[in-house]
N, C-alpha and C positions, 0 to 999 in steps of 0.2 A: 504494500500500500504506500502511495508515496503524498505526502502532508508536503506542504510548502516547498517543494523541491526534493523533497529529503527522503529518503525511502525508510519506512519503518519496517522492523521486520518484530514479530512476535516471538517471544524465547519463553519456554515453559522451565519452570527450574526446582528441581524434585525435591520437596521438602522433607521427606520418611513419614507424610501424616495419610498419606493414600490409603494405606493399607488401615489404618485405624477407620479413616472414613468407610471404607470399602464393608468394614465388621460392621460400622453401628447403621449403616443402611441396610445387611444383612439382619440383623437383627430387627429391624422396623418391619421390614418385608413379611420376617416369620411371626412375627406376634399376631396371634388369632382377633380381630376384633367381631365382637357379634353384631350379629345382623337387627336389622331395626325392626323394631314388632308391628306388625300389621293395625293393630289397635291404635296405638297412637296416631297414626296417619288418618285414622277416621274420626279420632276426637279432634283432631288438630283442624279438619274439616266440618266437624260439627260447631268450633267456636266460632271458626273465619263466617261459617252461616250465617250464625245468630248475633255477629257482629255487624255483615250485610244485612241484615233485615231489620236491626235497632237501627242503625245509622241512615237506613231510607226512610223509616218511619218516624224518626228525627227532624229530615232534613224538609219531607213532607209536612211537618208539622210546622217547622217554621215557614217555609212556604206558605200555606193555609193561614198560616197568623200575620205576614205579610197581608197577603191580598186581604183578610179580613177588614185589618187597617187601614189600607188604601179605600176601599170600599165606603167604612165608616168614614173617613178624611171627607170624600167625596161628596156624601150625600147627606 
């Protein structure tokens, strides 16, 4: 690659920590993690619901007390 003129070259320089690296990714790899339960994924779906259906019947609500307002304002 050459930068202002200048050619860089990349130079790797072997520090003896590879091989340490190389175990503790080993070890990451083999550690069993369990799998995720089927249930939670349905409660987790059941809150997001009941948060959609509170936050429209919120947001209607304030809507409806808007126009109200304007209505009464009006007349």
């Amino acid at each position: 690659m050459k930068f202002a003129g200048v050619q860089i070259t990349r130079t790797t320089i072997p520090t003896g920590h590879d091989t340490m690296n190389q175990e503790v990714n080993t070890a990451a790899i083999d550690t069993q993690t369990p799998a995720p339960r089927q249930g939670s994924d349905l409660l987790g779906g059941a809150f997001l619901a009941t948060a959609g259906v509170i936050m429209t019947a919120w947001i209607g609500g304030l809507i409806w007390g808007a126009a109200a307002l304007v209505i009464w304002v009006i007349t």
